[in-house]
Backbone as CSV, one residue per row, in Angstrom:
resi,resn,N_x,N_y,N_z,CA_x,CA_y,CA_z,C_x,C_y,C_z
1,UNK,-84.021,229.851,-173.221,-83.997,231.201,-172.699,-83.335,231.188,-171.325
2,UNK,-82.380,232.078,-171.194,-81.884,232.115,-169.694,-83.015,232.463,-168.351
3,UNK,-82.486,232.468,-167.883,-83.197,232.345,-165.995,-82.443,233.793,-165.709
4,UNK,-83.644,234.308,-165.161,-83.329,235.459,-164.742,-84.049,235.432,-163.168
5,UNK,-83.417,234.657,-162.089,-84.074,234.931,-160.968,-83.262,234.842,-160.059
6,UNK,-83.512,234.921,-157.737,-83.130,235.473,-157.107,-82.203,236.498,-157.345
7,UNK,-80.124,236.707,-157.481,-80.019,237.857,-157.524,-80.454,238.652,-158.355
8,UNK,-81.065,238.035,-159.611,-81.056,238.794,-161.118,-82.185,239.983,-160.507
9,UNK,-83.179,239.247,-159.971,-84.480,239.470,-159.517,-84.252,240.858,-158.845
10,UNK,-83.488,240.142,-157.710,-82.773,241.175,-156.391,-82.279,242.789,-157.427
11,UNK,-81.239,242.460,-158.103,-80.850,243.508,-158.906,-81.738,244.388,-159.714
12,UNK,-82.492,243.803,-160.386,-82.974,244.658,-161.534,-84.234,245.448,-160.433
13,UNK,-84.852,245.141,-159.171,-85.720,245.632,-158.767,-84.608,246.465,-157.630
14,UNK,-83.344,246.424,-157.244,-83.005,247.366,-156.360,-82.152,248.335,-157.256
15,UNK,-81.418,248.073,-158.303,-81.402,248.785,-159.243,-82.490,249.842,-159.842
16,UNK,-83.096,249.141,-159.914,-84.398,250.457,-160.830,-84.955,251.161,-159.377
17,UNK,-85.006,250.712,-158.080,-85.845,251.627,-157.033,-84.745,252.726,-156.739
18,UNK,-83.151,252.256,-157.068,-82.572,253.011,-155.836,-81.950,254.795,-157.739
19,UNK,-82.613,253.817,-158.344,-81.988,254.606,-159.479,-80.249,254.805,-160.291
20,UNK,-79.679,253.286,-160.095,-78.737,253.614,-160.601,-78.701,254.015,-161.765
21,UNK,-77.295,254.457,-162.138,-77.543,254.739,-164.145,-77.327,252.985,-164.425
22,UNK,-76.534,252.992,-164.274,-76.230,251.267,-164.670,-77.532,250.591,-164.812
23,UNK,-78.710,250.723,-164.050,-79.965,249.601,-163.642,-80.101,249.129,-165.198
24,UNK,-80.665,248.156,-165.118,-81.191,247.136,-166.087,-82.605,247.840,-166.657
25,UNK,-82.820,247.565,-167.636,-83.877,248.180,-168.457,-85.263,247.389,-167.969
26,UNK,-86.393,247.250,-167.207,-87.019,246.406,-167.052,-88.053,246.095,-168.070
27,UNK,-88.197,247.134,-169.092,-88.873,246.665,-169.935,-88.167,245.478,-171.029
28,UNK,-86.763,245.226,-170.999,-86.023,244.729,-171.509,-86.205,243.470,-171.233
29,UNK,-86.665,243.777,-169.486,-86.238,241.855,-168.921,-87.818,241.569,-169.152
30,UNK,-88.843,242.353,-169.624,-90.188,241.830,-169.136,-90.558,239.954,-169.676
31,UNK,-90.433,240.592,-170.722,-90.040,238.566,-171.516,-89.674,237.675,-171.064
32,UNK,-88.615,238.315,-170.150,-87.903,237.211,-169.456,-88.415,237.051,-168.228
33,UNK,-88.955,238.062,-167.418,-89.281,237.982,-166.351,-91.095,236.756,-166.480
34,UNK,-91.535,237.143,-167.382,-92.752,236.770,-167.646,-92.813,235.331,-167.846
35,UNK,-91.600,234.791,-168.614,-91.026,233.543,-168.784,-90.731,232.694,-167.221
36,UNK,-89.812,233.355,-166.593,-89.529,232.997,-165.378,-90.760,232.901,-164.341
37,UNK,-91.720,233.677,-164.420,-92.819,233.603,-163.438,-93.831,232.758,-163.809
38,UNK,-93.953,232.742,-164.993,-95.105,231.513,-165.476,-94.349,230.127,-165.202
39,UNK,-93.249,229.792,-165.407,-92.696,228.795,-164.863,-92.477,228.264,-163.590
40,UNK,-92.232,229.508,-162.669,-92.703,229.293,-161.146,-93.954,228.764,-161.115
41,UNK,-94.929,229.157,-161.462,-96.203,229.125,-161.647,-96.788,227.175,-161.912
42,UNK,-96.119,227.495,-163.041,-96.313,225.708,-163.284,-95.609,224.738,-162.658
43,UNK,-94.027,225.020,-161.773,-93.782,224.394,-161.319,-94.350,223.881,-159.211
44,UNK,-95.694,224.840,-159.820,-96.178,224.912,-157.856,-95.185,226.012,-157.559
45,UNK,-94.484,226.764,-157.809,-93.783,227.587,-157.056,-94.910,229.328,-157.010
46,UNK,-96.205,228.978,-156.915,-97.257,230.195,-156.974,-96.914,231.134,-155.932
47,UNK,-96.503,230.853,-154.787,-96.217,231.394,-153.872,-94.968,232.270,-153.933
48,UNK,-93.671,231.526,-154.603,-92.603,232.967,-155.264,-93.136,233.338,-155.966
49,UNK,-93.822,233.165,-157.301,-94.354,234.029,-158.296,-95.080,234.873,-157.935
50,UNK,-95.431,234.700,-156.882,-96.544,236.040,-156.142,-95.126,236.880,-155.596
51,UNK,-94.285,236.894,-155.185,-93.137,237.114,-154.341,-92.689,238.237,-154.613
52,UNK,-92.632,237.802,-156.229,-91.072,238.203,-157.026,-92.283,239.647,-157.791
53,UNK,-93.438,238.790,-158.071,-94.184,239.926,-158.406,-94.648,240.915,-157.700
54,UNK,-94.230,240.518,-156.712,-95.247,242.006,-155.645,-94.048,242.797,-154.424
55,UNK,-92.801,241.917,-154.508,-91.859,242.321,-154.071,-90.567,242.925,-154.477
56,UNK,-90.758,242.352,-156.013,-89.522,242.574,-156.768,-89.917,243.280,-157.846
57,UNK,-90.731,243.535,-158.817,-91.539,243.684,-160.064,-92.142,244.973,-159.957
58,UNK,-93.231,244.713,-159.000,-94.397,246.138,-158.673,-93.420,246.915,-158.358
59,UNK,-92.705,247.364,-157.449,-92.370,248.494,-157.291,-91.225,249.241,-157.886
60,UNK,-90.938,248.084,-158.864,-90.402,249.048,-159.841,-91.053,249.801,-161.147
61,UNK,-92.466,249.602,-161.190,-93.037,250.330,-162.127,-94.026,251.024,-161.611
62,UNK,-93.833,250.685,-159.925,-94.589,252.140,-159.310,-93.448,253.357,-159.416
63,UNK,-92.322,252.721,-158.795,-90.856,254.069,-159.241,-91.056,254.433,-160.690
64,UNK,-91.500,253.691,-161.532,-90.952,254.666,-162.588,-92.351,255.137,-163.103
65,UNK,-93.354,254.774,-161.974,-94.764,256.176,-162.549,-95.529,255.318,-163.754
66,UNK,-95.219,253.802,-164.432,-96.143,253.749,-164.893,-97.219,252.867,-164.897
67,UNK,-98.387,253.324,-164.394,-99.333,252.921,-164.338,-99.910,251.773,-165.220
68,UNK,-99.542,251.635,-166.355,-100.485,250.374,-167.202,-99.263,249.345,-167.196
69,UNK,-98.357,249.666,-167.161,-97.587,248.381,-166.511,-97.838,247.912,-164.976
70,UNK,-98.312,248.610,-163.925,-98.142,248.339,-162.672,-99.804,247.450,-162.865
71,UNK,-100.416,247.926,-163.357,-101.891,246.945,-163.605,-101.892,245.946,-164.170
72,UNK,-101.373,245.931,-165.281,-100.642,244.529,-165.596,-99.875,243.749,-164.781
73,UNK,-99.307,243.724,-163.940,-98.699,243.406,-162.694,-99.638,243.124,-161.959
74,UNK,-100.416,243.661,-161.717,-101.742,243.011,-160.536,-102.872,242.410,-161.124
75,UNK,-102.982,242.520,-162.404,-103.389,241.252,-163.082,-102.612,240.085,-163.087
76,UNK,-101.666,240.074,-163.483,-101.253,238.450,-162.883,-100.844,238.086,-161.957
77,UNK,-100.609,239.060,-160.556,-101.025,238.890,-159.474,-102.201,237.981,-158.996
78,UNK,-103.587,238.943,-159.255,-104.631,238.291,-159.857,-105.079,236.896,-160.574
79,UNK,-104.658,236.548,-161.573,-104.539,235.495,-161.871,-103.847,234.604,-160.819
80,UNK,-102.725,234.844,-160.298,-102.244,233.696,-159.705,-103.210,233.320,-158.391
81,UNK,-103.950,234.652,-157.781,-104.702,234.851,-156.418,-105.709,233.690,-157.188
82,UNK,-106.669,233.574,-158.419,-107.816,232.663,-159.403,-107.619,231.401,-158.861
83,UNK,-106.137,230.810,-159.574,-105.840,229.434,-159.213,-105.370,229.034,-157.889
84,UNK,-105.097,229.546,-156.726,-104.813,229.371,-155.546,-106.302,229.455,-154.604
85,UNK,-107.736,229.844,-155.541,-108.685,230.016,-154.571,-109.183,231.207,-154.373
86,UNK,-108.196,232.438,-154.106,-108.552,233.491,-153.175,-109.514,234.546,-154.072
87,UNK,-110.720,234.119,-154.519,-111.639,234.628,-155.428,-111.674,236.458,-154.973
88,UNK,-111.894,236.032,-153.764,-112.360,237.584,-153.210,-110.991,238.632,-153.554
89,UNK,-110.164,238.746,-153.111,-108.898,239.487,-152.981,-108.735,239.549,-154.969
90,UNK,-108.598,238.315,-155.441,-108.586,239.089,-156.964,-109.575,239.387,-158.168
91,UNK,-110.866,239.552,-157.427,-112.200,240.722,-157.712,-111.981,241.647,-157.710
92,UNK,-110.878,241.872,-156.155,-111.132,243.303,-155.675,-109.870,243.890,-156.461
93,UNK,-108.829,243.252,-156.676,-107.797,243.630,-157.539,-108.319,244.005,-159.439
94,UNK,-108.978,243.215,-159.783,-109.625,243.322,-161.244,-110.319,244.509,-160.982
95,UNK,-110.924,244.755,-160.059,-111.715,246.013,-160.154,-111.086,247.629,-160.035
96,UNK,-110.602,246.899,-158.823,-109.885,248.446,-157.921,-108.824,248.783,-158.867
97,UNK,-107.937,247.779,-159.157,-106.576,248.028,-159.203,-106.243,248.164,-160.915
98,UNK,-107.135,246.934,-161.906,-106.693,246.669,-162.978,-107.702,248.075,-163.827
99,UNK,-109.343,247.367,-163.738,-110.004,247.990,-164.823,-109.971,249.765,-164.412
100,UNK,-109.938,250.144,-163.662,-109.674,251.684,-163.071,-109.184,252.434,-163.701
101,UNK,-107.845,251.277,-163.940,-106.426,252.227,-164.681,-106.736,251.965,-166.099
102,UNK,-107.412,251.027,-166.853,-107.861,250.893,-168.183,-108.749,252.289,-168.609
103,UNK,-109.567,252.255,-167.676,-110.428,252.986,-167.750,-109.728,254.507,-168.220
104,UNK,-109.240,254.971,-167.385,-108.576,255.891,-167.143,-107.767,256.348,-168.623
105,UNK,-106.909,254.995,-168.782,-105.855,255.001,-169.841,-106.901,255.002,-171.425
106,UNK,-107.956,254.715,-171.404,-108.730,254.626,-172.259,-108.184,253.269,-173.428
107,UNK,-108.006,252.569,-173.075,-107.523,251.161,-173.385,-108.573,250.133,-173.401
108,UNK,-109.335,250.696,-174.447,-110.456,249.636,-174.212,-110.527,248.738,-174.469
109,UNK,-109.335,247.906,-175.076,-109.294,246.439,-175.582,-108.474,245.963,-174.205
110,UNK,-107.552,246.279,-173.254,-107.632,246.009,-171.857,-108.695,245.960,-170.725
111,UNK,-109.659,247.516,-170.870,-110.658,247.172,-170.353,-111.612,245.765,-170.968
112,UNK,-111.822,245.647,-171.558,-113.116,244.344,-172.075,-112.363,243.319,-171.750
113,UNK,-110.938,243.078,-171.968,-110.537,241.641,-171.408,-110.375,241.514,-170.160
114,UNK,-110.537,242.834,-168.996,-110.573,242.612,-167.731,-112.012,242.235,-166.828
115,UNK,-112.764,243.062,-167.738,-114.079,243.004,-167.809,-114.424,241.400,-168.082
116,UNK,-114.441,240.540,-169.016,-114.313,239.186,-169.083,-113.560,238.440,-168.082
117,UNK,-112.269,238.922,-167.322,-112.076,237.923,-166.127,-112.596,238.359,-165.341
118,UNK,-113.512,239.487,-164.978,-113.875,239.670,-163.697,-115.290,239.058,-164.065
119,UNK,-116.092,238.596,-164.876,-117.092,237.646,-165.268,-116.563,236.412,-165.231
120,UNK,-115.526,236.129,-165.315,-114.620,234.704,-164.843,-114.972,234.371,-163.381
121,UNK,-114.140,235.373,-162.861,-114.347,235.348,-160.963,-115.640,235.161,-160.678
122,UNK,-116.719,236.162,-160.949,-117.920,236.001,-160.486,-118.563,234.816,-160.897
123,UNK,-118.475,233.757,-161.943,-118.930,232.510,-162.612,-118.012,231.630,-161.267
124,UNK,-116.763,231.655,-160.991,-116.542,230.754,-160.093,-116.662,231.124,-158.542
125,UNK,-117.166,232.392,-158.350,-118.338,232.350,-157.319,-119.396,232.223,-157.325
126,UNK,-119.957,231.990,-158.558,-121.419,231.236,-157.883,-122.389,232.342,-158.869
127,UNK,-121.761,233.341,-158.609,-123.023,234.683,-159.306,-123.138,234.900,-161.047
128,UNK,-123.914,233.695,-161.186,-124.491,233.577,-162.292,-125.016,235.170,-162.869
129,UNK,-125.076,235.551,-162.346,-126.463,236.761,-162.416,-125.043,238.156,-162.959
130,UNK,-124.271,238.202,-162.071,-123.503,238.988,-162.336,-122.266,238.535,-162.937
131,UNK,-122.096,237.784,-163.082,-121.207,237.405,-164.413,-121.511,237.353,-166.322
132,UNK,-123.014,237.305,-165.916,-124.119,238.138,-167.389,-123.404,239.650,-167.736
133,UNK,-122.965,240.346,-166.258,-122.870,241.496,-166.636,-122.000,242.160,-165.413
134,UNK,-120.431,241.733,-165.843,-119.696,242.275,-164.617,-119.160,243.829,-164.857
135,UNK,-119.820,244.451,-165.623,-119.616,246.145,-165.031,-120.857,246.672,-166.276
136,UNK,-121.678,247.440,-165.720,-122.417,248.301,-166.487,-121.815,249.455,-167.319
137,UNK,-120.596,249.655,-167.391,-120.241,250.857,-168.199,-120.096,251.666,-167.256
138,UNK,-120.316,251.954,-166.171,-120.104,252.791,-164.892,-119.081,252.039,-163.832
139,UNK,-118.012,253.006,-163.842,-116.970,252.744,-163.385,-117.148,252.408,-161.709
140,UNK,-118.207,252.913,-161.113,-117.978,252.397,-159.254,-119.145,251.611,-159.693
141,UNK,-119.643,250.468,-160.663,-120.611,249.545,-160.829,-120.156,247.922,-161.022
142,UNK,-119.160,247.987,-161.527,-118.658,247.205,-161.310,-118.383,246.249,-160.399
């Protein structure tokens, strides 16, 4: 599979913000993009993969308004925040940012698998107790 990164990266996210007609389809590159970032990922490169995702990625599916892609985006944000440590910051992302918009979208086979990593997070903090039960069905309980 080809490599789709720095200018590709550069392009398809200043392309889709600034609105050319020409821009690249990003649902087109998602495969590829997804390919390319998990590979950052494994190669220790967590730190661009956070980069490209939160600099290059997110705001092109905040421009184009859609929401269950932009949560998906901060889920593996998220994920990458898991394996680097930063427990707290991607709680608050699973909660605030991911299950919200599930919720919302009524996607309940997204909600329950977010619901299960945020019982992930809380098991590798320590809270046995609330990882039994990381959201009651009430959305500010969580």
């Amino acid at each position: 599979m080809a490599s789709l990164s720095g200018d590709g990266f550069l392009r398809l996210a200043l392309c889709s913000r600034t609105g050319e007609s020409d821009a690249p389809d990003p649902y087109r590159f998602r495969p590829l993009l997804g390919s390319e970032i998990g590979a950052k990922r494994h190669r220790g490169s967590a730190g661009e993969a956070l980069r490209i995702l939160r600099e290059d990625l997110l705001p092109v599916f905040e421009r184009l308004g859609d929401a269950r892609e932009r949560a998906v985006t901060m889920g593996r944000i998220a994920d990458i925040l898991v394996s680097r440590g930063d427990l707290d910051e991607a709680l608050r992302i699973r909660r605030e940012e991911e299950l919200l918009v599930y919720e919302r979208l009524g996607d309940v086979r997204e909600r329950a698998v977010t619901m299960g990593r945020i019982a992930h997070v809380l098991l590798q903090k320590g809270d046995v107790g609330g990882s039994a039960r990381p959201c009651s069905g009430m959305v500010g309980s969580c």
